[in-house]
Each structure stands twice: as structure tokens, then as C-alpha cells.
C-alpha positions as CSV (number, residue, x, y, z in Angstrom):
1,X,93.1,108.8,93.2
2,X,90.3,109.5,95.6
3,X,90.8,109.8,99.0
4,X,88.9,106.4,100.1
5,X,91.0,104.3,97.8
6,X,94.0,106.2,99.1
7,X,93.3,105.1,102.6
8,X,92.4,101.5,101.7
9,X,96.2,101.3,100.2
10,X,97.6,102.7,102.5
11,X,95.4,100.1,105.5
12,X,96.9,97.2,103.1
13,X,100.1,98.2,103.5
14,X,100.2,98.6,106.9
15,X,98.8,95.2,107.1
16,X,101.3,93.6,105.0
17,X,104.0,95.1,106.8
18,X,102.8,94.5,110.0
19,X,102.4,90.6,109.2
20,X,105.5,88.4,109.8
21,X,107.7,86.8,107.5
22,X,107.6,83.1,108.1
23,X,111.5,82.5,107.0
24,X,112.7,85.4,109.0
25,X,110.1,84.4,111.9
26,X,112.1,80.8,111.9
27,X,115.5,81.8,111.9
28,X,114.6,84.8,114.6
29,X,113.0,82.4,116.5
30,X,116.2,79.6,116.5
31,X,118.5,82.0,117.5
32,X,116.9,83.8,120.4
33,X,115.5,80.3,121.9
34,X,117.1,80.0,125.1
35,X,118.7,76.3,126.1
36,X,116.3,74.5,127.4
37,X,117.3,73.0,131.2
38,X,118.1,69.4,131.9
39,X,115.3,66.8,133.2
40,X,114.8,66.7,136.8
41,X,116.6,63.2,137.8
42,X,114.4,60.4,138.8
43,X,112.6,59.9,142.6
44,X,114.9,58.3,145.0
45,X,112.0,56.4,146.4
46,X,110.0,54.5,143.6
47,X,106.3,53.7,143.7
48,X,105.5,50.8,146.7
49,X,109.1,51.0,148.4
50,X,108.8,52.3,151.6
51,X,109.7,55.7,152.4
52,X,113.1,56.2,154.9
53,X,112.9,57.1,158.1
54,X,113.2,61.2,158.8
55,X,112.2,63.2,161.8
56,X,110.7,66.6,162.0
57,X,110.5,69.6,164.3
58,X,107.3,71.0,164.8
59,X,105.4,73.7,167.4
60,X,102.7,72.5,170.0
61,X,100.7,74.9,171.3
62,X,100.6,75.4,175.2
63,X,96.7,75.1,176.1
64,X,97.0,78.3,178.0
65,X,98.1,80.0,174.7
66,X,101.1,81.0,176.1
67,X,104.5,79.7,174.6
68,X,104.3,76.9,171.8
69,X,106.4,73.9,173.2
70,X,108.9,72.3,170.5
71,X,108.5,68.7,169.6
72,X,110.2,66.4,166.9
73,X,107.7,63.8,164.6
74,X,109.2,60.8,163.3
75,X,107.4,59.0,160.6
76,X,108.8,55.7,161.6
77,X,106.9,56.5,165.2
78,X,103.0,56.9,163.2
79,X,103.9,53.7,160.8
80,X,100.4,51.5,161.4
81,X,99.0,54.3,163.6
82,X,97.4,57.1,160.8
83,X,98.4,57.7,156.9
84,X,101.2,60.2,156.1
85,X,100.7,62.6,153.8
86,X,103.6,64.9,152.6
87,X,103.9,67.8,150.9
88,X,106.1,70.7,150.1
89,X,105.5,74.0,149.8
90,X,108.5,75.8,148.9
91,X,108.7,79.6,150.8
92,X,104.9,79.0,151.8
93,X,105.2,80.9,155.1
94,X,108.6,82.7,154.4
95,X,108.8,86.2,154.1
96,X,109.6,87.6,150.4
């Protein structure tokens, strides 16, 4: 046996090892598949329905930029005045 066909074997076998059997890949797979989690439950507050009433704290800066003054924002206080938008952004200015 020549040298060139040796190599091309021994390529072939390394392919055909290397390649998966698709039984084994099944069962492998099943049994390292971890649980998958419940559904989130459903929105308290549905499409249309008005949203309940909550108040905020927030920071108003002083016009001399010295110390922010705290203030509270209730939605029920803007209704007819501006839209409300909300969103959450979970650890968006947290450290870590």
C-alpha cells in the first residue's frame, strides 16, 4: 500500500469516526435535556383595561446643579395631560 492511499484511509476513518451516530445522538440528547421552565403566567392588566393607579419616586435636579430635590409621579396625576410610556429595565443602572 502506497503512502497516498494510506493517508486517504486513514482521512476516512477519521471522518467516519468523527461523525455522530444518529441513535446514540437521540438518546444522548433526551437524557441530558434539561426541564424546560413553566410559562410565564398571563398580564394582570389585559389589552384596553386601564392600568392601576401607582406612584413613583424620582430626582429633580436643583437649577443651580446643586442637590437633586426628591419628588413622587403618580400616573393617575398625568391621565389626559401627556401619554405614559413604561418600561423596565431590569439592573439598567445598578452596579454588577
Amino acid at each position: 500500500m502506497s503512502p497516498r492511499s494510506l493517508y486517504l484511509w486513514v482521512s476516512v476513518l477519521a471522518v467516519l469516526a468523527a461523525a455522530p451516530i444518529p441513535g446514540a445522538l437521540a438518546q444522548t440528547a433526551g437524557a441530558t435535556a434539561a426541564p424546560t421552565p413553566p410559562p410565564p403566567p398571563p398580564p394582570l392588566v389585559k389589552v384596553g383595561q386601564p392600568m392601576p393607579d401607582f406612584t413613583l419616586p424620582y430626582l429633580e435636579p436643583a437649577p443651580d446643579g446643586g442637590r437633586p430635590a426628591s419628588k413622587t409621579a403618580t400616573l393617575s396625576s398625568l391621565k389626559g395631560k401627556s401619554s405614559v410610556v413604561i418600561a423596565f429595565f431590569p439592573a439598567a443602572f445598578s452596579p454588577g
